[in-house]
N, C-alpha and C positions, 0 to 999 in steps of 0.2 A: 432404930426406932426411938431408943431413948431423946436423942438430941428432937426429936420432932413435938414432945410436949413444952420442951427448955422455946422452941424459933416459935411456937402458942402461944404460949405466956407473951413471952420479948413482945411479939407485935399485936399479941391482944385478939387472937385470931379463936375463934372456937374448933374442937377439933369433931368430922365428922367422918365415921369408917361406911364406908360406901360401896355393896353389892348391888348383882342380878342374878335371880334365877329364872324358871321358866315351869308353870302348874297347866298339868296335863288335864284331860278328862279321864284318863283312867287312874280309878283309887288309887291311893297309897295304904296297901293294905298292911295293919299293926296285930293284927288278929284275928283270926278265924273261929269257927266252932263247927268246925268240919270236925268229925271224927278222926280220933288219932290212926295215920297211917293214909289214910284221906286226902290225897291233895283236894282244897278244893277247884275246880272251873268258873272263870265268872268272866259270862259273857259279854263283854263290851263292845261298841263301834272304835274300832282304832284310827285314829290320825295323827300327824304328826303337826298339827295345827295346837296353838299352845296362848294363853297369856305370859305375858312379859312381863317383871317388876322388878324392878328399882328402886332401893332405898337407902336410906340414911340412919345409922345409928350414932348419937352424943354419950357419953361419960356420964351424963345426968339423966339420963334414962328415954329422950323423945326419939321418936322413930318419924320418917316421913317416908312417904312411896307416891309412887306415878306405876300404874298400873298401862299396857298398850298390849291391842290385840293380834302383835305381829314380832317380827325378831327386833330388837333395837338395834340402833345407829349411832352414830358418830353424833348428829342431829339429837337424838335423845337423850344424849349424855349430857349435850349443852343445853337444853332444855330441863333438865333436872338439875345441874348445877345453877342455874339462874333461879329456877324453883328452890333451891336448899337457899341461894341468899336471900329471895322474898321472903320465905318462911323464917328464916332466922333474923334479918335484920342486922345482920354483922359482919366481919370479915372472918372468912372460911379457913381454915385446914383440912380440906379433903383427902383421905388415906383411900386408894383402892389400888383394884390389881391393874395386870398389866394388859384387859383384853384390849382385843383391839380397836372396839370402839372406844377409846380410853384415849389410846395413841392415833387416836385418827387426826388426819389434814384440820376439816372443820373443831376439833379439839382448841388443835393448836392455832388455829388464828382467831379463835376466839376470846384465848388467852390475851394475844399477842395485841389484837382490840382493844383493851383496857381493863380487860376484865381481871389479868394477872394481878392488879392492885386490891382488888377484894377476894379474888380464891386462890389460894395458894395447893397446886397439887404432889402428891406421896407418894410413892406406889407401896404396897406389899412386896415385899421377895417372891419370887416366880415359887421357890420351895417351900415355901408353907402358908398353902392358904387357911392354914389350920389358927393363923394369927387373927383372920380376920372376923372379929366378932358381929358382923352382921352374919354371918355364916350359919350363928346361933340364931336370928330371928328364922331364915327358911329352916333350920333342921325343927323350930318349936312348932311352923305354921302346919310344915308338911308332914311329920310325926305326932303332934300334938293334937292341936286345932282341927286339921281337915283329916284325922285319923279315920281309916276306912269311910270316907265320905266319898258316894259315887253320885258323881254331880251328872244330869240328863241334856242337858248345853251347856253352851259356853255361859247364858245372861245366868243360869244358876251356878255357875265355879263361880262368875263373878262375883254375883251379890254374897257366896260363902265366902271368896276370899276377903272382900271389904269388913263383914262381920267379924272375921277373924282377926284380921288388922283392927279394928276397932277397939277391940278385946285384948287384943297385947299392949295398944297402947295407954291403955289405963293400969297396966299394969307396968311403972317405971322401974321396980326395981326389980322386975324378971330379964326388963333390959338391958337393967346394968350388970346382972348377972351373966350376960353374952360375955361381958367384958374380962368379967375375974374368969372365966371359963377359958378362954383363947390366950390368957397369961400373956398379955399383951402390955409389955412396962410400958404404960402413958398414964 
């Protein structure tokens, strides 16, 4: 990873570490006030239907996301990389892992299109996703932010999760703190 901030500088490329998670309807519960020895119960509707997000963290603290009410794709991955170059306006360094919408067919000949001259892609080592400091924006959103929050639909996770996004991004330098957190030399 060290050589990947040295080929940023060279070509002037900004560098962006790029996850997905996936926010359920059932809380993520941080605390209870159930009597000690008490499990509590908490009745929820269970599905396995979820939002999708995708984002982008920089060194200088900006996060971006694309939010989708379904699993992503090969398709969304091109769709947010085209997204990360509008929004930035420059040539990319994109670091992620290795899923497989990442290495997908439509990935690669999107690259292969012209697009390989303004983003340049990284992966993560398969063994430690622990490097990858967007890792810290879902652990802040879904341990911090949406702590014990039991959302009633999907349009209410939504609207909490954008607030929440909202709210981290005003805050640059808890983003950059993902970065010294995953002791990621870039």
């Amino acid at each position: 990873m060290a050589g990947v901030k040295k080929k940023a500088k060279r070509e002037q490329r900004l560098i962006v570490c790029v996850d997905e998670a996936a926010f359920y309807l059932l809380a993520g519960l941080v605390r209870t006030y159930a009597p000690c020895g008490e499990t509590p119960v908490l009745r929820v509707f269970q599905t396995r239907d979820h939002l999708s997000v995708m984002s982008g963290v920089t060194l200088n603290g900006h996060l971006t996301t694309r939010t989708r009410a379904y699993a992503l794709t090969g398709l969304d991955s091109i769709s947010f990389l085209q997204h990360l170059s509008w929004y930035f306006g420059c040539k990319l360094l994109v670091i992620w892992d290795g899923a497989t919408i990442h290495r997908s067919q439509e990935v690669q000949e999107f690259l292969a299109a012209g697009w390989a001259k303004t983003i340049h892609l990284e992966r993560f080592p398969a063994y430690a996703p622990e490097l990858n400091p967007d890792e810290g924006v879902w652990q802040h959103l879904k341990h911090v932010e949406l702590r014990n929050l039991r959302c009633f639909d999907f349009n209410h996770l939504s609207m909490e999760l954008k607030l929440a996004i909202r709210r981290m991004r005003n805050k640059p330098d808890l983003i950059q703190s993902f970065f010294t957190g995953a002791k990621l030399a870039l």
